[in-house]
C-alpha positions in Angstrom: -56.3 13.0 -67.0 -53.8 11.7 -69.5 -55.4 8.7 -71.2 -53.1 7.9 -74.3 -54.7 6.2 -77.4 -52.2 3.3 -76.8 -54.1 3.0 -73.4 -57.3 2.8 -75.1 -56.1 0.1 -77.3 -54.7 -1.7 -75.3 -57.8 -2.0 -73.2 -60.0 -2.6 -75.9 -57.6 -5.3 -77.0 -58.0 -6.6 -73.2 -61.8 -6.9 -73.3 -62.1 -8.3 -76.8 -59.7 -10.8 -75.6 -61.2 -11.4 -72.1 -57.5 -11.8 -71.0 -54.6 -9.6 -70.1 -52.4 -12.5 -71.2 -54.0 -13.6 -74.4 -54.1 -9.1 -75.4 -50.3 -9.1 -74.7 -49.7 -11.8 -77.3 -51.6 -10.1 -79.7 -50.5 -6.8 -79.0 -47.1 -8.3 -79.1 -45.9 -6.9 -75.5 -45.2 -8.4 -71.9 -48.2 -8.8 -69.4 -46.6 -6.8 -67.1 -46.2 -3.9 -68.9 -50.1 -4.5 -70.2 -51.4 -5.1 -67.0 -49.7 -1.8 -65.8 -50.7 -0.2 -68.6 -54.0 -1.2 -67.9 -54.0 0.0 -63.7 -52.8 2.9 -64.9 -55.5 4.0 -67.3 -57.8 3.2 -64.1 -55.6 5.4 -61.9 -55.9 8.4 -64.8 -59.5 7.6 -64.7 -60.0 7.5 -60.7 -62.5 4.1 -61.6 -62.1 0.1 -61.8 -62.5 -0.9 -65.5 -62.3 -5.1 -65.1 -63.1 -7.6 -62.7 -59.6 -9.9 -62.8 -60.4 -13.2 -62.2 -58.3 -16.0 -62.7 -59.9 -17.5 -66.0 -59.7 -13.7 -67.4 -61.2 -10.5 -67.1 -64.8 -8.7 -67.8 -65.6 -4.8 -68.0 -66.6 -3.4 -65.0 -70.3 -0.8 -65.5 -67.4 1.7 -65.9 -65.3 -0.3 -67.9 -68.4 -1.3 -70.2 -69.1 2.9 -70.5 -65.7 3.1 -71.7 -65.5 0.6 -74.3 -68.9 1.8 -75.8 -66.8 5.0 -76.4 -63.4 3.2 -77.4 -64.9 1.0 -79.8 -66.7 3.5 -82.3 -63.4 5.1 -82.3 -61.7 1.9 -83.7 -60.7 3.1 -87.1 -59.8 6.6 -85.5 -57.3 5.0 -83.2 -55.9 2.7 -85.3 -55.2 -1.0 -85.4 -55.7 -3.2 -82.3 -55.4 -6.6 -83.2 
């Protein structure tokens, strides 16, 4: 597993935003590369982290597991938005 701490912000900034769209303007990057950024982390993982609808996206069970560890580390990994 090679989960990078720009991974985890990036999918923190993704459910906060409850868009892959809305976290790439604020993270100041392309949707693409988010939203790859994003299947990747998943494919490291080996789980689903959001349902992807087309008004935005919500935390799957494993994606809500995830953030309840990615959030406490905020200040750890740095800025997000």
């Amino acid at each position: 597993m090679s989960m990078s701490i720009r991974a985890m912000q990036c999918f923190v900034a993704v459910v906060s935003t409850g868009s892959i769209s809305r976290a790439a303007t604020a993270l100041h990057v392309a949707q693409p590369a988010l939203s790859l950024q994003i299947r990747n982390l998943e494919e490291d993982l080996g789980v689903v982290l959001l349902h992807r609808s087309p008004p935005g996206v919500t935390p799957t069970a494993a994606g809500t597991r995830l953030l309840a560890h990615a959030r406490p580390l905020g200040p750890t990994l740095g800025p997000v938005l």
